[in-house]
C-alpha positions, 0 to 999 in steps of 0.5 A: 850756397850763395852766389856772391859766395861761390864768386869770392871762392873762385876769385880768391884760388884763381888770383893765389893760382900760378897765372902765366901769361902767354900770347894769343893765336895771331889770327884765326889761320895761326894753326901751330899755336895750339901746338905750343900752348898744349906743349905747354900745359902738359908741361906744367901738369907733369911739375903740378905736384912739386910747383902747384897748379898753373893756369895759362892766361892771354895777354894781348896780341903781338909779333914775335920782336914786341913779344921778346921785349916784352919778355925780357921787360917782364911785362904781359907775357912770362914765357915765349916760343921762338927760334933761337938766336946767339942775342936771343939767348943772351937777353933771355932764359932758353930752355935748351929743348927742342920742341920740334926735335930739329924739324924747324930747319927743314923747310918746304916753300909755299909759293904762288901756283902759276910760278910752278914751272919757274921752280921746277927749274931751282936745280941749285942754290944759286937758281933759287937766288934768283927769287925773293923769300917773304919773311919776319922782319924780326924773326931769325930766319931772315938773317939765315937766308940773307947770310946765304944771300938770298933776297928777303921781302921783310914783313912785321905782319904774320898774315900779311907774307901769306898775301904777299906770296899772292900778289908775287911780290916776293916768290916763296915763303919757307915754311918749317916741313910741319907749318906749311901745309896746314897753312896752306889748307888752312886758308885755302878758301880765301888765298886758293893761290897758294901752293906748298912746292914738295920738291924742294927745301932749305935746310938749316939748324934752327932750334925752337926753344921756350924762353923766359926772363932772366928773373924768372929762375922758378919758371925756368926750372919748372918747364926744363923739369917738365920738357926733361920729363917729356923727352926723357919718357918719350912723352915729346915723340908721342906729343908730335906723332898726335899733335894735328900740327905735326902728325902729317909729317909722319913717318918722317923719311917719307916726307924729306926724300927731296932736293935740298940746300943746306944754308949755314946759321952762325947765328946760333950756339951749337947746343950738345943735346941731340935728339935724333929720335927720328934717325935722321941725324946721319942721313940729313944731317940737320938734326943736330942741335 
């Protein structure tokens, strides 16, 4: 068989195949996109037999308020990850999953190294209002803390918080409880100034939902199936208790026994699924999206 042959034979079922576009990894530190993209694959292998084989394809790089507009345009990507948000979800098709299971809100601090004994004295809220938060300059998180009036160092730049936190422009960067370590360690050689602070969190409801645009129903479908699929199986439980991303987190009581604040988020709709699969539901309270 010919070359030529055998090229037109992978060209022709590659372009009639279910491309969908997805973002890259943001840098080569962006750890937690593996999690997501293997979420997603084994979503659509677990719909393949009812919509057909999918291929997942990278669009070009972006941050997390280009990648929503573009979304919502249909252009360059067809589904996004993201916290949710009451204006998120009207612009967007949420798929009402939870893909951490109510971890994103429960948040640890990376911080510098030599501001150690500074938190060690955070014994209220009010004594952590006295520090700057690095955050997304479009990610949800920031209208979280501003609500609580803690001040926030804006960044539209992933990468660059991680710098920001060591040259102490801002104090602490509040990482999801699954991110912040492998953030960390992940850069370790390069930002040895960094710390995650184990004693302290904020925590907040914060769902983290897959999107797609409003036109795109047969997607839609297909990753709610999926997800169902997943969470009704416990195929979900399974994913995070392996995933390297999440793994570390377990058992999960271990890792949340330390002083917390509560931040309230009224930016979000209360969703009525609770997936409380950790048994955490009456003693934290905050997995109750």
């Amino acid at each position: 068989m010919s070359k030529v042959f055998l090229i037109i034979i992978f060209s022709f079922v590659f372009l009639n195949a279910n491309n969908i576009k997805v973002i890259p990894p943001k840098s080569e530190f962006d750890t937690i996109h593996d999690y997501y993209f293997k979420l997603l694959k084994k979503v659509l292998k677990l719909t393949e037999s009812k919509y057909g084989k999918a291929n997942i394809l990278f669009s070009k790089k972006m941050e997390q308020g280009r990648a929503l507009v573009y979304l919502k345009e249909g252009k360059f990507i067809d589904i996004h990850w993201a916290g949710t948000s009451k204006k998120r979800e009207k612009e967007l098709k949420a798929i009402k999953i939870p893909l951490f299971k109510g971890l994103l809100g429960f948040r640890k601090l990376i911080i510098h190294k030599d501001n150690i004994e500074k938190f060690n004295e955070v014994n209220t809220l009010e004594d952590l209002k006295k520090y700057k938060a690095c955050q997304g300059t479009h990610w949800p998180d920031t209208k979280i803390l501003e609500n609580a009036k803690i001040k926030v160092v804006k960044n539209t730049n992933y990468e660059a918080m991680f710098y920001q936190i060591k040259s102490k422009r801002c104090d602490f960067f509040p990482r999801a409880i699954f991110e912040a370590n492998p953030e960390v360690e992940s850069r370790k050689d390069i930002l040895p100034q960094l710390m995650v602070y184990k004693n302290l969190a904020l925590v907040y409801e914060f769902p983290m939902y897959f999107f797609v645009s409003k036109k795109n129903i047969n997607l839609y479908k297909r990753i709610k199936e999926g997800l169902t699929i997943m969470l009704e199986t416990k195929e979900l439980d399974k994913f995070m208790m392996n995933h390297e991303i999440t793994r570390h987190i377990f058992p999960i009581e271990e890792k949340i026994n330390v002083k917390s604040f509560k931040l309230d988020n009224p930016y979000i709709n209360k969703n009525k699924i609770t997936d409380d699969i950790f048994g955490l539901q009456n003693k934290k309270g905050y997995l109750n999206e």
